[in-house]
PQR file of N, CA, C, O and H, with PARSE charges and radii, in Angstrom:
ATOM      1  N   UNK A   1     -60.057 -22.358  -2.254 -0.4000 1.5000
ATOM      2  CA  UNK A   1     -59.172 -22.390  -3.390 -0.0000 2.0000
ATOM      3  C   UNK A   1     -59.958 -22.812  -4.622  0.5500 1.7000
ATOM      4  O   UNK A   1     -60.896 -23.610  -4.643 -0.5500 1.4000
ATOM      5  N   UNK A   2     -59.440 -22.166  -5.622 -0.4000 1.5000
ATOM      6  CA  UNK A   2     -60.462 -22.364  -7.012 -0.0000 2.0000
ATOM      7  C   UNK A   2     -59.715 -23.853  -7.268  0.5500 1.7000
ATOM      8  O   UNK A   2     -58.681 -24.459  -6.985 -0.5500 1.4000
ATOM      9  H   UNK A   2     -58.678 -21.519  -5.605  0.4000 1.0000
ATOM     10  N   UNK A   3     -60.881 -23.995  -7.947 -0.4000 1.5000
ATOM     11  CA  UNK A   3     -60.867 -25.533  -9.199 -0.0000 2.0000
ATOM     12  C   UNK A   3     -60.103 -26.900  -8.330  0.5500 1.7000
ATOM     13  O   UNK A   3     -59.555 -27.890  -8.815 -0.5500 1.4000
ATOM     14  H   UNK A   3     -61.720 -23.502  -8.176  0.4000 1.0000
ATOM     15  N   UNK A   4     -60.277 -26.578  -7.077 -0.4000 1.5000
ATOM     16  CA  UNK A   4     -59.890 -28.052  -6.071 -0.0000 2.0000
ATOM     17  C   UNK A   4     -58.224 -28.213  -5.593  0.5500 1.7000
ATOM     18  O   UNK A   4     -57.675 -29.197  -5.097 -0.5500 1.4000
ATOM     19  H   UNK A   4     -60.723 -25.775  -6.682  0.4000 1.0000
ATOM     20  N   UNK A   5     -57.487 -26.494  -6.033 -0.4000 1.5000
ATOM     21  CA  UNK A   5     -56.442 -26.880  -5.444 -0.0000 2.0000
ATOM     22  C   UNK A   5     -55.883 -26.951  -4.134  0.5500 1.7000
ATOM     23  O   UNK A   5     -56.664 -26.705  -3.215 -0.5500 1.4000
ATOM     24  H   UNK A   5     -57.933 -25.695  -6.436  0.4000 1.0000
ATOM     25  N   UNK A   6     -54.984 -27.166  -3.913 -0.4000 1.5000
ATOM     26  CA  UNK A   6     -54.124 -27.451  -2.328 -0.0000 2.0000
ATOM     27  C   UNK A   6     -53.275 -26.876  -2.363  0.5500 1.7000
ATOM     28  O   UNK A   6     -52.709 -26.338  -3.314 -0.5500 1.4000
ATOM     29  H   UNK A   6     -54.349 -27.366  -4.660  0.4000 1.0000
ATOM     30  N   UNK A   7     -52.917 -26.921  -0.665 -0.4000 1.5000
ATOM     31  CA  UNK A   7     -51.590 -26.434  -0.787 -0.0000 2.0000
ATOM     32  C   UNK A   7     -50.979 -27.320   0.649  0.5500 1.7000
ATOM     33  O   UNK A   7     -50.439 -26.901   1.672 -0.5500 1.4000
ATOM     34  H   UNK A   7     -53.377 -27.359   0.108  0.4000 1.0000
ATOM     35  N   UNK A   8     -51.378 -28.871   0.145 -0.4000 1.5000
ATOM     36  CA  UNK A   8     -50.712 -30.156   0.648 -0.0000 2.0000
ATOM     37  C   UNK A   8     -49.576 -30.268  -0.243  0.5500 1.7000
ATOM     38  O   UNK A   8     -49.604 -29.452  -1.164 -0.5500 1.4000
ATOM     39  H   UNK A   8     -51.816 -29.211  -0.687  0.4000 1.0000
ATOM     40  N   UNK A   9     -48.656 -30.997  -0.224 -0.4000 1.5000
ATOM     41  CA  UNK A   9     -47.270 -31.018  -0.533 -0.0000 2.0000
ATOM     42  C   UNK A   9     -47.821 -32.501  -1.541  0.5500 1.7000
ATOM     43  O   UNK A   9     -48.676 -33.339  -1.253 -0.5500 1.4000
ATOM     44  H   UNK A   9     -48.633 -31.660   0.525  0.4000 1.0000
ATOM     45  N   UNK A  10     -46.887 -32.381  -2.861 -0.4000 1.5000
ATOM     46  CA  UNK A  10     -47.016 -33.784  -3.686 -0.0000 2.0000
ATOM     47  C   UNK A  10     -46.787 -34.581  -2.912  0.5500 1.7000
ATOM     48  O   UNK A  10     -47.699 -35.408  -2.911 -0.5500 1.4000
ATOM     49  H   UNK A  10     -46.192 -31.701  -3.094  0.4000 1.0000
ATOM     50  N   UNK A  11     -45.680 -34.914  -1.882 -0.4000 1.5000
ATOM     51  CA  UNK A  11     -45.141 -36.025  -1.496 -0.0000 2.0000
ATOM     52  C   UNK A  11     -44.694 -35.671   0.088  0.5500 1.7000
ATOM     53  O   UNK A  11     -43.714 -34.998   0.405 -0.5500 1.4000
ATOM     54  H   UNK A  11     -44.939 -34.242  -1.882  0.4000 1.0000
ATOM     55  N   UNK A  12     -45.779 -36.371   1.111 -0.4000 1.5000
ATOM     56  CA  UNK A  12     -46.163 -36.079   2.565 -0.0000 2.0000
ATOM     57  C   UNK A  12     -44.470 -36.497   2.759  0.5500 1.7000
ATOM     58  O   UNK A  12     -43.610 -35.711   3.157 -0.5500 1.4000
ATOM     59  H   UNK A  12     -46.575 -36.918   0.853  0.4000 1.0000
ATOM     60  N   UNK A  13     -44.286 -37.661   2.446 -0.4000 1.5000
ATOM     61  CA  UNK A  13     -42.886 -38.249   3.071 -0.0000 2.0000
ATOM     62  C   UNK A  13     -41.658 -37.314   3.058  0.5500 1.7000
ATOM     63  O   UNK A  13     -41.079 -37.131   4.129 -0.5500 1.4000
ATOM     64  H   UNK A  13     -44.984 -38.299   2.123  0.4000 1.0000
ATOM     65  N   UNK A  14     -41.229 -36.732   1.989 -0.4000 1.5000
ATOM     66  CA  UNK A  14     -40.272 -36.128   1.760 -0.0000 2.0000
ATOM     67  C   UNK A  14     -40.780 -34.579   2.084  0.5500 1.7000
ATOM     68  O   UNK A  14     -39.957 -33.691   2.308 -0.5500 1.4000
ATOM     69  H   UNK A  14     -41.699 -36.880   1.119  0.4000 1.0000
ATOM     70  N   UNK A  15     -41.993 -34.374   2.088 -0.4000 1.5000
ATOM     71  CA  UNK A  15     -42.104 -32.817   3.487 -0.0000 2.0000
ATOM     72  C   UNK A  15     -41.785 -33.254   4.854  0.5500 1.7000
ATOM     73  O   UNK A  15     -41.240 -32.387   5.536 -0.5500 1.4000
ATOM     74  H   UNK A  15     -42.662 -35.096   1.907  0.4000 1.0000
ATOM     75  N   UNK A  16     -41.963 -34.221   5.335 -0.4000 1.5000
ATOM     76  CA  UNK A  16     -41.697 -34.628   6.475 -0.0000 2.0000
ATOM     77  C   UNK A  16     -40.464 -34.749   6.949  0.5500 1.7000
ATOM     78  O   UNK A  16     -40.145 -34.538   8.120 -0.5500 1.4000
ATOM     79  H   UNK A  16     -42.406 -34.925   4.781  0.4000 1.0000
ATOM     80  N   UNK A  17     -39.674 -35.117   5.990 -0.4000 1.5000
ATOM     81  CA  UNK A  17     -37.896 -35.193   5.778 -0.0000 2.0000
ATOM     82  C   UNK A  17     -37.348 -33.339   5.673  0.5500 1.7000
ATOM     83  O   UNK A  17     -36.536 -32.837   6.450 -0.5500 1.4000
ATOM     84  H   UNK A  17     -39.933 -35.288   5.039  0.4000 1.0000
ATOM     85  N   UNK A  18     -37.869 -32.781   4.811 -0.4000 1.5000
ATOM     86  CA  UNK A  18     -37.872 -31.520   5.120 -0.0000 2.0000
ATOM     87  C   UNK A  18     -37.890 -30.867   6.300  0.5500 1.7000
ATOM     88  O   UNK A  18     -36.938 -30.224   6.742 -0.5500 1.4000
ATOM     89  H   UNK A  18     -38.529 -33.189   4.179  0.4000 1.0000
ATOM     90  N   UNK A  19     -39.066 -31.025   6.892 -0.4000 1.5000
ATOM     91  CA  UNK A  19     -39.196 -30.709   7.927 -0.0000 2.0000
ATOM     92  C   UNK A  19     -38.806 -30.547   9.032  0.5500 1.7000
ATOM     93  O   UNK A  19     -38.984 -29.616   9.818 -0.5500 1.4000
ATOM     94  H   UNK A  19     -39.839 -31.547   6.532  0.4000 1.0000
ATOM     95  N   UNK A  20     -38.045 -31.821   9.142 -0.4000 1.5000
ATOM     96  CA  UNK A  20     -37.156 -32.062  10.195 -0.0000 2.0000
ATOM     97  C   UNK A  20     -35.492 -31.813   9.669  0.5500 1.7000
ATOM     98  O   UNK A  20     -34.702 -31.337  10.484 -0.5500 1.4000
ATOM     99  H   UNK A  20     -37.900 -32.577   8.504  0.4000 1.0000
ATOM    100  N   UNK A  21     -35.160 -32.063   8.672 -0.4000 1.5000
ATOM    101  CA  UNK A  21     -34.168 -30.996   8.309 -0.0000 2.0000
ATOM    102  C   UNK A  21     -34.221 -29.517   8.754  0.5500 1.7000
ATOM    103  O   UNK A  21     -33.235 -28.997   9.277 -0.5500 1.4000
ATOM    104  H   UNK A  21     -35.803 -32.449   8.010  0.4000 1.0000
ATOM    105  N   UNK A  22     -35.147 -28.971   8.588 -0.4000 1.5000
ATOM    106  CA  UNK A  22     -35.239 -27.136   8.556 -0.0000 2.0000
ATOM    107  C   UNK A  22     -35.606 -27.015  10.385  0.5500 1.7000
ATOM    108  O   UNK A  22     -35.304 -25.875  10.739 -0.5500 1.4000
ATOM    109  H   UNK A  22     -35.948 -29.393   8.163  0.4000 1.0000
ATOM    110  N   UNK A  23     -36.121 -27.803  11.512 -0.4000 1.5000
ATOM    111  CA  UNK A  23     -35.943 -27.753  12.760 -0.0000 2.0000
ATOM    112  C   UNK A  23     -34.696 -28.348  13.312  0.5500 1.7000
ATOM    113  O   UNK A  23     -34.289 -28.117  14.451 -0.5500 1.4000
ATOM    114  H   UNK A  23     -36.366 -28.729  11.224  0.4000 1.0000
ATOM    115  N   UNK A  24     -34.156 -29.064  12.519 -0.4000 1.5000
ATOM    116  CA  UNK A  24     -32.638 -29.487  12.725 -0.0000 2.0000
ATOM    117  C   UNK A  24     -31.734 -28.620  12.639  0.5500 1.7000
ATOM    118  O   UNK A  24     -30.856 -28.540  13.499 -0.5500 1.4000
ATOM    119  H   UNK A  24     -34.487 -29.252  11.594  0.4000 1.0000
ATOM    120  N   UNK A  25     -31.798 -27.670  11.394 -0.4000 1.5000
ATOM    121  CA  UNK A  25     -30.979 -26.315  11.437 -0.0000 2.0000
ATOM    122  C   UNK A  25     -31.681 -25.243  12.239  0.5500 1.7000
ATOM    123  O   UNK A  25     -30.984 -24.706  13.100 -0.5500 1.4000
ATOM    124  H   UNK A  25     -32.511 -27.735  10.695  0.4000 1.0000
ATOM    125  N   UNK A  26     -32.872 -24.851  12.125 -0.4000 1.5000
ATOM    126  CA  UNK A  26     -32.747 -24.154  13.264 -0.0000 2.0000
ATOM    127  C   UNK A  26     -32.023 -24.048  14.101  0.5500 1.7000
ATOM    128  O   UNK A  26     -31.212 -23.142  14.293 -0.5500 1.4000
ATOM    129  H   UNK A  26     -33.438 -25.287  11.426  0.4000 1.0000
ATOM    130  N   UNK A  27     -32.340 -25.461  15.030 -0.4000 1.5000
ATOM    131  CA  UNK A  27     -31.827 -25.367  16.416 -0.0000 2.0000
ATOM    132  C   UNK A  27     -30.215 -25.626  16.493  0.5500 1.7000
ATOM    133  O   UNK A  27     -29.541 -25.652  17.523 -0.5500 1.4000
ATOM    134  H   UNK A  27     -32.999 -26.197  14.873  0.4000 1.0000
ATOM    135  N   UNK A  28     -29.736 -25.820  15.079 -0.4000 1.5000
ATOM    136  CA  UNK A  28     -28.290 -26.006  15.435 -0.0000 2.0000
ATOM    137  C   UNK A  28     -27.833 -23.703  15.377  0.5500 1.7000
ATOM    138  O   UNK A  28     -27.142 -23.038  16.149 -0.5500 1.4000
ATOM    139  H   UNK A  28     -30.282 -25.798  14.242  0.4000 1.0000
ATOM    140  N   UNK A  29     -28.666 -23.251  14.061 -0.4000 1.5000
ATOM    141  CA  UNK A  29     -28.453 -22.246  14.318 -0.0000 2.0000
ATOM    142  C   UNK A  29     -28.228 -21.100  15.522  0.5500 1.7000
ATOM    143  O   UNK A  29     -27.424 -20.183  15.688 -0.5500 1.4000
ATOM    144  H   UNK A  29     -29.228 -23.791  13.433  0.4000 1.0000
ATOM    145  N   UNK A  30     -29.777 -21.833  16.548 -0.4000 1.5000
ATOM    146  CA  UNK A  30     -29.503 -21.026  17.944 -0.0000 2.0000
ATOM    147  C   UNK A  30     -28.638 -21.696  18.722  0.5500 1.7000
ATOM    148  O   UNK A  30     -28.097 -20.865  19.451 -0.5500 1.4000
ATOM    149  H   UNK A  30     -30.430 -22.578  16.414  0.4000 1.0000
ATOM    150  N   UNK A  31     -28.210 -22.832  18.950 -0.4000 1.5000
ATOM    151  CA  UNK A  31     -26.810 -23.638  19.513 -0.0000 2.0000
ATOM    152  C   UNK A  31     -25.844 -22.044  19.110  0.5500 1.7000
ATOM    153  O   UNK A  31     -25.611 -21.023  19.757 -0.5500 1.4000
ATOM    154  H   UNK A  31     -28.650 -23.508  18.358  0.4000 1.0000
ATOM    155  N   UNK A  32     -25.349 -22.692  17.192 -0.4000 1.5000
ATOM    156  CA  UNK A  32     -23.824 -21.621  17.430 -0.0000 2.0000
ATOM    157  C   UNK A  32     -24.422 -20.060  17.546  0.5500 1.7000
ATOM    158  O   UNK A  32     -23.687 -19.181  17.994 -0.5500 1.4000
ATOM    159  H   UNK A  32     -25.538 -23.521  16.666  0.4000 1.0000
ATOM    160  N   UNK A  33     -25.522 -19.817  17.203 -0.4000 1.5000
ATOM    161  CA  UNK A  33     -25.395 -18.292  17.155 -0.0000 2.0000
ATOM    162  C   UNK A  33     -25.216 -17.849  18.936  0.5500 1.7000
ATOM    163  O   UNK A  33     -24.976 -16.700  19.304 -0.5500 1.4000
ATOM    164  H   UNK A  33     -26.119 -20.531  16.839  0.4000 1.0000
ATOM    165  N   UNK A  34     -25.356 -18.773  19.669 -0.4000 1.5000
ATOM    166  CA  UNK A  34     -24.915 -18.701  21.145 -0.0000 2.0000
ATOM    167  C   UNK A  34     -23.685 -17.656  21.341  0.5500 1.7000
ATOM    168  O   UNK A  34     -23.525 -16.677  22.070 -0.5500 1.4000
ATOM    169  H   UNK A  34     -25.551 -19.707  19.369  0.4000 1.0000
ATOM    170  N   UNK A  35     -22.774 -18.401  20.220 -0.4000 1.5000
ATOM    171  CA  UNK A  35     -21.209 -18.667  20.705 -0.0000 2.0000
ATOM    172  C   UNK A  35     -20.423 -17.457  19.336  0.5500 1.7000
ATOM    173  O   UNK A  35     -19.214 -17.340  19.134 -0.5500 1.4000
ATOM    174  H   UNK A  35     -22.904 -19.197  19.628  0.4000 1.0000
ATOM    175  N   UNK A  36     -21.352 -16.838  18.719 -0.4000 1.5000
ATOM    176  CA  UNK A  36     -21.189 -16.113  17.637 -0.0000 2.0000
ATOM    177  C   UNK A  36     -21.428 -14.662  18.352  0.5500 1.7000
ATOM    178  O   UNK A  36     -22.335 -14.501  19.169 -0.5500 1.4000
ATOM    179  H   UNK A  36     -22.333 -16.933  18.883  0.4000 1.0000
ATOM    180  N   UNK A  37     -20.133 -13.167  17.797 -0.4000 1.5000
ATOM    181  CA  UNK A  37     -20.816 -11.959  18.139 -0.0000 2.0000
ATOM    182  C   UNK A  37     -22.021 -11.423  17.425  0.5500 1.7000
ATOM    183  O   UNK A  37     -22.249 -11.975  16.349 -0.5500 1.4000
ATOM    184  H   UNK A  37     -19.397 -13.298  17.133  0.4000 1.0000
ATOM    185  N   UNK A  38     -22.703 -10.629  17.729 -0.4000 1.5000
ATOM    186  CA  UNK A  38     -24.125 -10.275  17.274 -0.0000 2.0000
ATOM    187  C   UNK A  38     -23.547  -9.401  16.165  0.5500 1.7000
ATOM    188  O   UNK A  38     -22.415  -8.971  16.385 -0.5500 1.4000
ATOM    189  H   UNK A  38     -22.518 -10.181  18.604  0.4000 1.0000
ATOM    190  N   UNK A  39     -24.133  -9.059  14.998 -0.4000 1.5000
ATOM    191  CA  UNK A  39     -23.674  -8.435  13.498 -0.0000 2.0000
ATOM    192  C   UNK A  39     -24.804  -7.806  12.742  0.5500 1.7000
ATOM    193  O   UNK A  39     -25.870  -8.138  13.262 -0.5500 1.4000
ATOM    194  H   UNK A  39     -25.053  -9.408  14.820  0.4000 1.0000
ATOM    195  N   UNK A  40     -24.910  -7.298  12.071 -0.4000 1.5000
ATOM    196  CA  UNK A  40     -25.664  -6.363  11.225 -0.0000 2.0000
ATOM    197  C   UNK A  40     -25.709  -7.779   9.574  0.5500 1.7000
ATOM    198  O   UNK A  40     -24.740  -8.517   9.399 -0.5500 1.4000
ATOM    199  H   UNK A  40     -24.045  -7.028  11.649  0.4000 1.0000
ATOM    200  N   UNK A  41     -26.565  -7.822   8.932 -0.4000 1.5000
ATOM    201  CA  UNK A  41     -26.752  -8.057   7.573 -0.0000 2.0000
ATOM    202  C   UNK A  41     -26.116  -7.856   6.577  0.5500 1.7000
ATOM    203  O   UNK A  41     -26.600  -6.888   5.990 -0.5500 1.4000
ATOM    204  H   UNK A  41     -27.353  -7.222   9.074  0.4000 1.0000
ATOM    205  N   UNK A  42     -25.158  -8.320   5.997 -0.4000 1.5000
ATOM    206  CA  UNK A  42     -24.909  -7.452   4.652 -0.0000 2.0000
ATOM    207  C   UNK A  42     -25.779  -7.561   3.332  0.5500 1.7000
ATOM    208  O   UNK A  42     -26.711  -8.319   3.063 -0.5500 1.4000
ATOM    209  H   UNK A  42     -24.765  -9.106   6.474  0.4000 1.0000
ATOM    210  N   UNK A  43     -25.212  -6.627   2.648 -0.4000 1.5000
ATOM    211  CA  UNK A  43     -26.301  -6.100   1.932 -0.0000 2.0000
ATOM    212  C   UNK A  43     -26.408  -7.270   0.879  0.5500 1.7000
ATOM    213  O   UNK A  43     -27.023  -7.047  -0.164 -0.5500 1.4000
ATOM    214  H   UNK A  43     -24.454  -6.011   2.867  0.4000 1.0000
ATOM    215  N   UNK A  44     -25.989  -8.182   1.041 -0.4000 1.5000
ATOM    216  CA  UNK A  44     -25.755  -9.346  -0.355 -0.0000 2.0000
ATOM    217  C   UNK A  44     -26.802 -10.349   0.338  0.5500 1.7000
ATOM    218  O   UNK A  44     -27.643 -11.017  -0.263 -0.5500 1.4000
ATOM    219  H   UNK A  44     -25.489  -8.364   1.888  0.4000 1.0000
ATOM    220  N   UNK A  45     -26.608 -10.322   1.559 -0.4000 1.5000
ATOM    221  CA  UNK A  45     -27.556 -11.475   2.750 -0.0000 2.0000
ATOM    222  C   UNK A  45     -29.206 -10.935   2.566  0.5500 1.7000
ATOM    223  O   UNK A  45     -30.199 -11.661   2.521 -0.5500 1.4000
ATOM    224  H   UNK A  45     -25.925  -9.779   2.048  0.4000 1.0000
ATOM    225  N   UNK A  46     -29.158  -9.395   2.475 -0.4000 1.5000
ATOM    226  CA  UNK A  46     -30.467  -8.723   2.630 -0.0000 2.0000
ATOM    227  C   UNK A  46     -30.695  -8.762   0.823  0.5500 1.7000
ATOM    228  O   UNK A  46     -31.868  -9.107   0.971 -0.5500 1.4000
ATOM    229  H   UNK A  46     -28.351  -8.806   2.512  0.4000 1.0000
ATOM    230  N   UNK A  47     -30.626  -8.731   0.093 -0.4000 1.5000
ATOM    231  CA  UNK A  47     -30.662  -8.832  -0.895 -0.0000 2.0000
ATOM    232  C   UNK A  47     -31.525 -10.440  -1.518  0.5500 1.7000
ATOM    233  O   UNK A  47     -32.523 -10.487  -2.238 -0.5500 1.4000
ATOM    234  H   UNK A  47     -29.674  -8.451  -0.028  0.4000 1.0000
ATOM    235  N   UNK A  48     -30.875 -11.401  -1.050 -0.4000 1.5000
ATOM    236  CA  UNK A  48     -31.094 -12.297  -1.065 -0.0000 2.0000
ATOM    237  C   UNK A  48     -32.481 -12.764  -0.958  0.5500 1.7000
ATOM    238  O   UNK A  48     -33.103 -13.551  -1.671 -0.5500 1.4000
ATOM    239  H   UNK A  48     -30.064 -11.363  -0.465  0.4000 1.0000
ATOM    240  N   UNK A  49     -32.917 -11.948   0.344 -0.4000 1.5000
ATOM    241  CA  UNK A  49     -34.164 -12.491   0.555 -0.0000 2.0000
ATOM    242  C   UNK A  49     -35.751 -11.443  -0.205  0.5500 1.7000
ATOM    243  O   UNK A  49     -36.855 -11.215   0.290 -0.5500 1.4000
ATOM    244  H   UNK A  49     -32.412 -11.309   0.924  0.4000 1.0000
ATOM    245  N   UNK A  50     -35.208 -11.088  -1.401 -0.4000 1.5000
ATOM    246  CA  UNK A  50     -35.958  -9.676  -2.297 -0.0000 2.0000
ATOM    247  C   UNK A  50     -35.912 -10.168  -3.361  0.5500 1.7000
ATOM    248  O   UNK A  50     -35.967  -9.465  -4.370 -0.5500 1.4000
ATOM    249  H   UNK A  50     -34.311 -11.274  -1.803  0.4000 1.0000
ATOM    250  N   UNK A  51     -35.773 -11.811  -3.431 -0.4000 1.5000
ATOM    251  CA  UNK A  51     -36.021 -12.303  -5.101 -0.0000 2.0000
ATOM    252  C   UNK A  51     -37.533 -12.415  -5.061  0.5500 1.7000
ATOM    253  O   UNK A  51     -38.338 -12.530  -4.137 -0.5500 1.4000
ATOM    254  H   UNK A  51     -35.728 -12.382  -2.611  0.4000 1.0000
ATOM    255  N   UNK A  52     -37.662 -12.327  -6.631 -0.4000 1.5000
ATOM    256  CA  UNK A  52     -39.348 -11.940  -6.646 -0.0000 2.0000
ATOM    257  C   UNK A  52     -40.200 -13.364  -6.816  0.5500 1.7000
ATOM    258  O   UNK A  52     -39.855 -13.918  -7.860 -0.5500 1.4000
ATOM    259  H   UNK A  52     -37.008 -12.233  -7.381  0.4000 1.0000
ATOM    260  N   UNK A  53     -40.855 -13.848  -6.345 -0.4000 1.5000
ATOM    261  CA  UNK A  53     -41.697 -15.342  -5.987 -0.0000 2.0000
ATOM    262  C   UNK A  53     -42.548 -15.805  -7.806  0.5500 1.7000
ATOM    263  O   UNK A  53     -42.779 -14.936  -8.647 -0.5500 1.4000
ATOM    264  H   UNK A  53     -41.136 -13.399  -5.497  0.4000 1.0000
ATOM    265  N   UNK A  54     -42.765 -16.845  -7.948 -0.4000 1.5000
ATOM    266  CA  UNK A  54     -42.974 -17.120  -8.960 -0.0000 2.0000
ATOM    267  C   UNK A  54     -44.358 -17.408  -8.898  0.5500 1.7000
ATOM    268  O   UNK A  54     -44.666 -17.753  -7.757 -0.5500 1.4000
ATOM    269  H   UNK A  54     -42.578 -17.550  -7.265  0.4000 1.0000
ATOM    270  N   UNK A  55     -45.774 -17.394 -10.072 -0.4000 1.5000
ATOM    271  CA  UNK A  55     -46.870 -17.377  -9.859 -0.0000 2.0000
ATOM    272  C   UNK A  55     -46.957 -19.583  -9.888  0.5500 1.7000
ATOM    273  O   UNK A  55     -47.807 -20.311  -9.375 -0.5500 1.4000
ATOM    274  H   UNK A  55     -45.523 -17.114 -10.998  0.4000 1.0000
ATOM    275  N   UNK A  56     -45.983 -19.874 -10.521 -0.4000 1.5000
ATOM    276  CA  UNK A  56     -46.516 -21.422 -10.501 -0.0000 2.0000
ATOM    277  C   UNK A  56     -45.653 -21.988  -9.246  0.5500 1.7000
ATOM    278  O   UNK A  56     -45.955 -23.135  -8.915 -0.5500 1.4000
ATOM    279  H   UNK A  56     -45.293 -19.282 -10.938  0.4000 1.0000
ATOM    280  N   UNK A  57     -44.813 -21.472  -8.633 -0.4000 1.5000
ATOM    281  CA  UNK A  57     -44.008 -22.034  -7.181 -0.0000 2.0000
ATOM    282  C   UNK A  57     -43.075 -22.336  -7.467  0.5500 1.7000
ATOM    283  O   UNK A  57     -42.776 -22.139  -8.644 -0.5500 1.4000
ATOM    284  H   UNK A  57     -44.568 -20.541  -8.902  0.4000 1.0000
ATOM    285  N   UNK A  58     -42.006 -23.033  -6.501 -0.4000 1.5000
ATOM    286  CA  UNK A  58     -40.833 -23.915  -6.985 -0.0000 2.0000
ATOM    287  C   UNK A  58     -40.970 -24.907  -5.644  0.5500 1.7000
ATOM    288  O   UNK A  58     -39.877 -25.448  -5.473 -0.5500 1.4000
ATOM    289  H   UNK A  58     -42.249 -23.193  -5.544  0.4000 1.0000
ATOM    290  N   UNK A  59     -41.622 -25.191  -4.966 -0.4000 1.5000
ATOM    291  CA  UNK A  59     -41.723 -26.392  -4.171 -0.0000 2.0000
ATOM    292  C   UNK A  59     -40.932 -26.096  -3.102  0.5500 1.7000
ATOM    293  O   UNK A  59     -39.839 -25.540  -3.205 -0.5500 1.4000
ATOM    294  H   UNK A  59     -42.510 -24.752  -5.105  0.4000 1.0000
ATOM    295  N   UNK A  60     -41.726 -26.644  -1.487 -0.4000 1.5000
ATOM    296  CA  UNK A  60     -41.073 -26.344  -0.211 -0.0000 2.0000
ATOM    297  C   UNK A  60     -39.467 -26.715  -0.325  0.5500 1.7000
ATOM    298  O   UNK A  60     -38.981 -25.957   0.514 -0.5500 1.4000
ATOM    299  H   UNK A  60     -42.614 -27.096  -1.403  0.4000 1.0000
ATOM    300  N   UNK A  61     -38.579 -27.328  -0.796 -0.4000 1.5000
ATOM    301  CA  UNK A  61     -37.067 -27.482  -0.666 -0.0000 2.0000
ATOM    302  C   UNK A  61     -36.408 -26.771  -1.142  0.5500 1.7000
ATOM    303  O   UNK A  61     -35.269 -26.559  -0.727 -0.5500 1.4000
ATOM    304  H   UNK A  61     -38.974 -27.944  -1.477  0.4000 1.0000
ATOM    305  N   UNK A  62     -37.124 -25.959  -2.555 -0.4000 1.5000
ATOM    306  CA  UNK A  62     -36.500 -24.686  -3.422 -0.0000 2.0000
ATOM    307  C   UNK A  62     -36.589 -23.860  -2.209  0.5500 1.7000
ATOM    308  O   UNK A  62     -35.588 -23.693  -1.512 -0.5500 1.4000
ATOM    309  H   UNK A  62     -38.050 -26.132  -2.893  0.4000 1.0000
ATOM    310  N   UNK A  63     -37.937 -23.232  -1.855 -0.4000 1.5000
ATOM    311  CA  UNK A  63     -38.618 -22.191  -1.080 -0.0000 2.0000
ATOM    312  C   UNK A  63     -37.290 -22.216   0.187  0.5500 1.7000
ATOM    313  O   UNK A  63     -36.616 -21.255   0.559 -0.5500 1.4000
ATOM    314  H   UNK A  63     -38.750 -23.368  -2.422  0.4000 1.0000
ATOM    315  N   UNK A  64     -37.221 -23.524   0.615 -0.4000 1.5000
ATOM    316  CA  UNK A  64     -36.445 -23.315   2.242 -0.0000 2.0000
ATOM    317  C   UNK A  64     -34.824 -22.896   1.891  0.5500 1.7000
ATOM    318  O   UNK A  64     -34.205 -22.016   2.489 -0.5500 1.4000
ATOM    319  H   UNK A  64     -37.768 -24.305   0.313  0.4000 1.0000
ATOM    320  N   UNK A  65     -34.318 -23.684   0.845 -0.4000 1.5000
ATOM    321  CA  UNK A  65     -32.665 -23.032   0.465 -0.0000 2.0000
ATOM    322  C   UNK A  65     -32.763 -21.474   0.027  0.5500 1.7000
ATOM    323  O   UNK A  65     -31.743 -20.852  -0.271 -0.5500 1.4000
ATOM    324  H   UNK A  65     -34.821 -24.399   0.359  0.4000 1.0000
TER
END
């Protein structure tokens, strides 16, 4: 990486809190999607994930919502 940057998180503690938030939903996700019928995307859901990324970031908690 040029000129000494990273791509360590400002603040280890609160990635760590993250972290375990976003494996917390996961696994609650595969829990109900158990008990859920299987479905197709709609186009507002697929859409969603086609916003265009920014060159300065918005930080892992923006990135994960």
């Amino acid at each position: 990486m040029a000129n000494g940057e990273t791509l360590d998180p400002e603040n280890w503690e609160e990635f760590r809190i993250l972290g375990h938030k976003m494996l917390d939903d996961v696994i609650t996700h595969i829990i109900e999607s158990k008990t859920q019928p299987a479905r197709l995307a709609t186009k507002e859901e697929i859409s969603g994930l086609t916003i265009p990324l920014s060159k300065e970031g918005e930080g892992e908690k923006a990135a994960y919502e």
